[in-house]
N, C-alpha and C positions, 0 to 999 in steps of 0.2 A: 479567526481560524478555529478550526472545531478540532481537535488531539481525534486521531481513531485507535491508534495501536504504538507498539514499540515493535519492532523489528524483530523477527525471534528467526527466522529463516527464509532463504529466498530460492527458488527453484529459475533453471534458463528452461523454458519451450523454444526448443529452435526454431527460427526463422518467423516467432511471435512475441517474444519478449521475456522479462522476467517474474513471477509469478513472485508477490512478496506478505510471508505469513506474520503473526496469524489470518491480517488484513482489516476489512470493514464490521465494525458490528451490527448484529442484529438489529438492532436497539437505534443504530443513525440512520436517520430518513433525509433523502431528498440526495444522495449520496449513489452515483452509479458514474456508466464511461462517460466521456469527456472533464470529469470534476477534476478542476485544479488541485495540482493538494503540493505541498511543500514539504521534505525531508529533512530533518535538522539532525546531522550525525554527532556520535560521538566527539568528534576534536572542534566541530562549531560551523561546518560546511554544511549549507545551506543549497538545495536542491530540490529545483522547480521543475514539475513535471506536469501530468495527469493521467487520469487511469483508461484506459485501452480496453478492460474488460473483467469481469466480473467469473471469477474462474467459482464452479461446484464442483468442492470435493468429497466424497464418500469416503472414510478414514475408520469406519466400525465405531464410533464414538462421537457424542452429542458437540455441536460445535456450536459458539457463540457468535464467530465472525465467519466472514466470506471472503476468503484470502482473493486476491486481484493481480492485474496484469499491468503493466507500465513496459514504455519504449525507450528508448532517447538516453537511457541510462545503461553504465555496466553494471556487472553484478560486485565489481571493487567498490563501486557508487552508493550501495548499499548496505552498510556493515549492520552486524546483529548490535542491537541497543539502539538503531537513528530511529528517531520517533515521525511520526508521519501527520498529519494537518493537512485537512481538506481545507482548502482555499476559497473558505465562501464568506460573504460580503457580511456584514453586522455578527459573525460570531468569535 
């Protein structure tokens, strides 16, 4: 599993899902939609998903990651602090 991020906030797009920041960093390659990635929250629930799509946002300020899209999940499913793991094989 490869750690991408900690959970710092999560936006809903209606009728596309929930948008979860900071997200992917620059810096991880081979990491776009379809990738597994596993959610480990705060109290120790463990949540298996993938990512749906690769949101760009313009925020007036330099950004290191590319916050992302996920389905199959709510936004209670999400809390600030679960840490996120792309679900790829040998890391």
């Amino acid at each position: 599993m490869k750690f991408l991020c900690e959970i710092e906030d999560v936006f809903e797009i209606s009728s596309c899902g929930y948008v979860v920041a900071p997200g992917i960093p620059y810096s991880a390659t081979g990491i776009k939609a379809g990738t597994s990635i596993i959610i480990e929250t705060p109290d120790g629930q463990r949540i298996e998903t993938s990512i749906v799509g690769v949101e760009m946002i313009n925020c007036g300020k330099p950004m290191d990651h590319a916050p992302f899209l996920v389905r199959s999940v709510t936004k209670a499913m999400l809390p600030i602090g679960s840490r996120v793991y792309a679900d790829i094989a040998g890391t």
